[in-house]
C-alpha angles and dihedrals in degrees: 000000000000122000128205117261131224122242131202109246109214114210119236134156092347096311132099107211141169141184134212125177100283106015144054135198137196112198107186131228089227125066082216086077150090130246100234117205123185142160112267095217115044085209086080089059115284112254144142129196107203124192137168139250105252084240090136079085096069150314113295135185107255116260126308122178114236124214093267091054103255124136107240127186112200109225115234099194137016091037101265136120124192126213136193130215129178131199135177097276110017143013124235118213107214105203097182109194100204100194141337098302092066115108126265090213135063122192122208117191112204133189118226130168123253100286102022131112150186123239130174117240126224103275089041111263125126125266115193114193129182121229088282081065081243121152114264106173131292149178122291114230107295132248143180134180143180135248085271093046095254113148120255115206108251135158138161126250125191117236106182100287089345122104109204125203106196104196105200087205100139093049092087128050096204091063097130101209142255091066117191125212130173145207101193104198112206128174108180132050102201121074101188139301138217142202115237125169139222126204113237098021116045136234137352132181107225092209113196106202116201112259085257089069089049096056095046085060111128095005107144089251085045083115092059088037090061090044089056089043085048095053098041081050098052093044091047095052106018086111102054104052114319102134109104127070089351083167097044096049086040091067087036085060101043095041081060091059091053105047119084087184085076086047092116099038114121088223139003109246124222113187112201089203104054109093132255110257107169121270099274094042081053094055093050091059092052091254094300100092 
């Protein structure tokens, strides 16, 4: 199974920013800012997810670059520090509570056109969608852990256009500090793919989705999830090879959204020969009709 890579931010007129070969990220000087992510070509569909610092908490130095690379902002009040990482298809957001005077609450400003909303998904991550109801971008399942690696409770709540980390740190006296607790910020939901082919039956398109794709699997809007995945697909490779079977692929693909059963599965496998059966015949089979 893939894993996201870092990549290395270079600093220009107050901002940190990267590129890979889909995305893009802006990472401010000041903790008063917004991450900005965007496509890096507008041919995939152009599109940015923006969301704050969670500097409401508190006043913070502006940005300095660790040895590692993050972006990290040194919290002047409330004990807590925030650092910034980017990789080549998503940013994580590090909020370290460093004792019992951090805050409990984190508050995540995002921008979202007129119409538009957040939702949580089923296993409790953050779906923003634009006034289509497509998928703009959104937060993978939270976490947060001690110093040991215990886990600490956490969850999101939605405020209007305000994502929320409550972090329960001070529910439990045995919470050994710095805890660590993450937003991780993703836009896209393919990785790459890649044509492979089998004698005796033709091509398939080993397609690798971002770990965010993965966690959204079986969630009650899984079926919308895999459209969006589909059509960020299609755009990304239409030009290198997709011209055989594309419905056929398409419910392969979003069978493979909605089936937890392919969960542990290094790619998701479209095979361009095998016929086009319909979506639900194609379910049945276990996507491989």
């Amino acid at each position: 199974m893939r894993e996201n890579r870092r990549i290395s931010l270079k600093r220009s007129a107050g901002w940190h920013s990267a590129s890979s070969q889909y995305i893009k990220v802006a990472i401010p000087d000041s903790a008063n800012g917004s991450i900005w992510l965007s496509r890096t070509n507008s041919a995939y569909g152009a599109k940015s997810f923006i969301v704050s610092l969670p500097s409401d908490a508190g006043n913070y130095d502006n940005a300095k670059v660790a040895a590692d690379g993050s972006i990290v902002y040194t919290h002047l009040q409330q004990d807590t520090d925030v650092a910034v990482q980017s990789f080549d298809d998503s940013t994580r957001i590090l909020t370290v509570l460093n004792g019992t005077d951090s805050p409990s609450e984190y508050n995540y400003h995002i921008s979202i056109p007129t119409g538009g909303k957040i939702i949580k998904d089923d296993n409790g991550g953050i779906l923003v969608l634009d006034n289509r109801g497509s998928l703009i971008g959104g937060f993978a399942t939270p976490w947060a852990v001690d110093r040991d690696g215990n886990p600490v409770p956490t969850h999101y709540e939605v405020r209007e256009n305000t994502v929320v980390q409550v972090v329960e740190h001070l529910a439990n006296s045995n919470t050994h500090y710095p805890v660590v607790a993450d937003p991780w910020l993703y836009l896209d939901l393919i990785s790459s793919a890649k044509w492979n082919y089998k004698q005796g039956y033709g091509w398939t398109l080993a397609v690798s989705p971002t770990l965010w794709a993965r966690s959204l699997m079986g969630v009650a809007i899984s079926y919308s999830v895999g459209v969006a995945g589909w059509n960020e697909l299609y755009s990304k490779y239409k030009n290198k090879g997709f011209k055989t079977n594309l419905v056929g692929m398409r419910d392969q693909y979003i069978c493979h959204q909605q089936a937890v059963v392919t969960m542990f599965k290094s790619t998701w496998n479209l095979d361009e020969w095998r016929p086009n059966v319909g979506y639900w015949e194609t379910v049945k089979a276990l996507c491989n009709p």
